[in-house]
N, C-alpha and C positions, 0 to 999 in steps of 0.2 A: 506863796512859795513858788519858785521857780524850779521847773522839772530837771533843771539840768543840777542842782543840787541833790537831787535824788542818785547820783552819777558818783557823790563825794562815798567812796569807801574804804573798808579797812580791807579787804583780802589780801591784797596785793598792793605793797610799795616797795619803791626805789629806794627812798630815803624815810626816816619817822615813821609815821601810821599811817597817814591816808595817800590816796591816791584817786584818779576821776576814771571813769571809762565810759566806755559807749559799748552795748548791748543790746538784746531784740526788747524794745519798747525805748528806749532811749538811744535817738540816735544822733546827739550832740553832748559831748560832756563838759565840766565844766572847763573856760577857763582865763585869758589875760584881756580884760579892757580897759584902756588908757588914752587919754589927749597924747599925741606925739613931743607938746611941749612940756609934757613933765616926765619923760623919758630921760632926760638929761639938759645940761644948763647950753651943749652944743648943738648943733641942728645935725641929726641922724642924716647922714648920704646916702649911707647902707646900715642894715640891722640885721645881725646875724639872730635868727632865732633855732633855739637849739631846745629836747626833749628825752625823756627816755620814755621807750614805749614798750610793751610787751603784747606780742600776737599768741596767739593759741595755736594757728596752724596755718595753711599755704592756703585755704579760701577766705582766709579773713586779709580782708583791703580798704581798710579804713584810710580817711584823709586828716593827714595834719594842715588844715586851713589857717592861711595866712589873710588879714583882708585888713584895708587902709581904707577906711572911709570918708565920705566930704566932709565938711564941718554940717550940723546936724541933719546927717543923709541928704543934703541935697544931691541928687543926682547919683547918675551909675558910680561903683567903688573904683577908686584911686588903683588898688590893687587886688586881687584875688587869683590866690594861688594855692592849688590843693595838693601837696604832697603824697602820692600815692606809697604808703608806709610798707603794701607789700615789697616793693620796689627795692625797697633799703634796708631792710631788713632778711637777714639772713638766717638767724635760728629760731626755734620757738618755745617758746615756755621760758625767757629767761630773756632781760632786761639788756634794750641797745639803744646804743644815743644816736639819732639821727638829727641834719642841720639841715638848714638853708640859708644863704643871702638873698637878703631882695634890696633893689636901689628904689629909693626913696624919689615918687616922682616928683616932679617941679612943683605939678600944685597943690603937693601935701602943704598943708600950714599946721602950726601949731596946736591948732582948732579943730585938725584931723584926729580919727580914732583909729587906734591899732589893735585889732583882733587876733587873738589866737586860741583854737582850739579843736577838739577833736570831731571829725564827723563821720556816722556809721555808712558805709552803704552796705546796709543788708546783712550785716555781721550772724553770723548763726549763735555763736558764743560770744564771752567778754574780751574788749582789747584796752589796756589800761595803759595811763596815760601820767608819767611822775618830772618832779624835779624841771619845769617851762624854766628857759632860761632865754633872757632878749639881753644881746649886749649892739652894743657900737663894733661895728664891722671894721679888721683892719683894711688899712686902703690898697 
């Protein structure tokens, strides 16, 4: 069993029933792993990835982590980039969609993996995490 499974709940969704968070004892919840060449039949330039997320209050700062990795981890990540959610987020107790683009470096290959999901720092309460969306970035 993987701990971040423990993160899959029903309190709180966006959309349907469930939804992932991160909490004090989990602080990664779950969520998107994939080769970058089965993302689409094009080669991604850029990848908008896009989320809904729901904070609790103004000390909660969790990261929506974004990470591009080598082909099987060889070597430091392609990408990583931590979205500071307080940042972009404006109210609390109630569901906002925050994005980002990131440009796809050179030596992403198809054999690379793209990561997304949520990480706690220090959350006193739950911050929940619905509806991952990766598309093709317009240009």
């Amino acid at each position: 069993d993987s701990p971040a499974l423990e993160t899959l709940n029903r309190d709180k969704a966006h959309s349907g029933v469930y939804s992932t968070m991160v909490s004090p004892g989990h602080d990664y919840s779950l969520g998107y792993s994939n080769l970058l060449g089965r993302l689409s039949p094009e080669w991604p330039a850029k990848l908008t990835i896009g989320a809904w997320v729901m904070l609790p209050n103004s000390e909660a700062n969790p990261r929506l982590v974004i990470e591009v990795k080598r082909p099987n981890n060889n070597g430091p990540n392609l990408v990583w980039e931590a979205v500071e959610l307080a940042r972009e987020v404006k109210a609390y107790n109630q569901w906002q969609y925050v994005e980002r683009t990131i440009t796809m470096p050179d030596a992403a290959k198809p054999n690379s993996r793209l990561l997304v999901y949520m990480w706690s720092t220090n959350n006193k309460a739950p911050v929940y995490l619905d509806d991952l969306h990766i598309s093709l970035a317009r240009r």
